[in-house]
C-alpha positions in Angstrom: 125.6 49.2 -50.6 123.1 49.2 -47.5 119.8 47.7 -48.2 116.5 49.4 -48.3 114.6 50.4 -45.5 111.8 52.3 -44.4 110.8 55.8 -43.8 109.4 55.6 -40.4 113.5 54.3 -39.3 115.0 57.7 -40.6 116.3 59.8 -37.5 118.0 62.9 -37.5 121.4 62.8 -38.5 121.4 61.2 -41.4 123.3 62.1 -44.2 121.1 63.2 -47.3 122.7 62.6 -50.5 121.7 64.2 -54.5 121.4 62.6 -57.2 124.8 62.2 -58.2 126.0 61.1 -54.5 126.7 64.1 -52.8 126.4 65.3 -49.7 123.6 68.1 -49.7 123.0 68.2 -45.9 121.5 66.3 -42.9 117.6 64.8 -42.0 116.3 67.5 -39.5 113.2 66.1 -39.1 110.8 63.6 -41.3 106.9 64.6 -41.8 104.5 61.7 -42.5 101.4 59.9 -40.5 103.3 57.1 -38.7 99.8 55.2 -38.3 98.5 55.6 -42.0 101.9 55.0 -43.4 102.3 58.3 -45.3 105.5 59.4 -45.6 105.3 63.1 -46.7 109.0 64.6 -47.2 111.7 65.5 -45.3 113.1 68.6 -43.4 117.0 68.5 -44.2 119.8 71.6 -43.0 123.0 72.1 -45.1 124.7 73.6 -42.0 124.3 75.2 -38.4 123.8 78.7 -39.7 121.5 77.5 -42.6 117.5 76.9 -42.9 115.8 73.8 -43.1 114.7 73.2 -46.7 111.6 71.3 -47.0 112.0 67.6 -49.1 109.1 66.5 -50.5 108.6 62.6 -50.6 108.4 62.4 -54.3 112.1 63.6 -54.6 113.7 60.5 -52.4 114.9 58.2 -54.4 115.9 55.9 -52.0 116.2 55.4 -47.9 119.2 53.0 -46.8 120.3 52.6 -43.5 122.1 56.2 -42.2 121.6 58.1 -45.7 118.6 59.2 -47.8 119.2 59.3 -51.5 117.6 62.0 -53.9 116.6 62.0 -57.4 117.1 65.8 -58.1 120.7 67.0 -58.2 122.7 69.4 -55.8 121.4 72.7 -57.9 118.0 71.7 -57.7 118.0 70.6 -53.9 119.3 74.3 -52.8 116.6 75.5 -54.6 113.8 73.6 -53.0 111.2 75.5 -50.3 111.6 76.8 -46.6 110.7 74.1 -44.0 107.7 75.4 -42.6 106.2 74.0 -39.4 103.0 72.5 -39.0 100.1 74.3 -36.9 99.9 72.2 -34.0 96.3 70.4 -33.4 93.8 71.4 -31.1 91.5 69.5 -29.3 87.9 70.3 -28.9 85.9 69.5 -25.6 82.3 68.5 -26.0 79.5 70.4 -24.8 78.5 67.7 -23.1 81.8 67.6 -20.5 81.5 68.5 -17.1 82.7 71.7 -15.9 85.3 69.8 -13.6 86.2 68.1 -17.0 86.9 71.3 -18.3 88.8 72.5 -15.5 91.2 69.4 -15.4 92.0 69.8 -19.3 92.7 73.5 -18.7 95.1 72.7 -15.4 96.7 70.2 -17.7 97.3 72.5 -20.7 96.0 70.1 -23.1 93.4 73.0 -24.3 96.2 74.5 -25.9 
C-alpha cells in the first residue's frame, strides 16, 4: 500500500475508490484554498457521458499516491450532489484609480 499524501498533490485522473475498494470514478477536479490549506471536496465523473458528482472533504478517507479513498460505500457515492461550479471572483477598482487605470484593466479583461 502507497503512503499518505496530501490533498494539494491530487490531479485529475486519479482513481477514486468506496469504501469497500471499488472503483466509483475518476478526480475531475479538487476544490480547496491552496494558500489557507483548506481542502474542501472533490469533483469526481463515473464516465464520459456522466456528471461530475460533487465529494465533500469529510467523505475521503484517505489520499495515496494515484487514488483517493472514501468512507461511504458505492450506493451512497452515486447518490451524492451535482458538481456545481463556483462563481468566478471579481475584482473591484477603487474610486481612487485613474481613468487610464481603468482603461488598461478593461483592455485587459480583468474587469470581468
Amino acid at each position: 500500500m502507497a503512503d499518505p499524501v496530501s490533498w494539494i498533490v491530487i490531479e485529475k485522473g486519479w482513481t477514486v475508490l468506496d469504501s469497500n475498494g471499488d472503483a466509483v470514478g475518476q478526480v475531475h477536479e479538487v476544490t480547496g484554498d491552496e494558500n489557507a490549506d483548506i481542502f474542501d471536496g472533490l469533483s469526481i465523473t463515473a464516465g464520459m457521458l456522466s456528471k461530475n458528482t460533487y465529494v465533500p472533504s469529510e467523505h475521503v478517507a484517505a489520499i495515496r499516491e494515484g487514488e483517493v479513498v472514501l468512507d461511504i460505500p458505492r450506493e451512497q457515492a452515486e447518490r451524492l450532489e451535482a458538481f456545481t461550479e463556483a462563481a468566478p471572483e471579481e475584482q473591484v477598482l477603487p474610486e481612487s484609480s485613474t481613468w487610464y487605470q481603468r482603461l488598461a484593466w478593461w483592455l485587459t479583461g480583468r474587469n470581468r
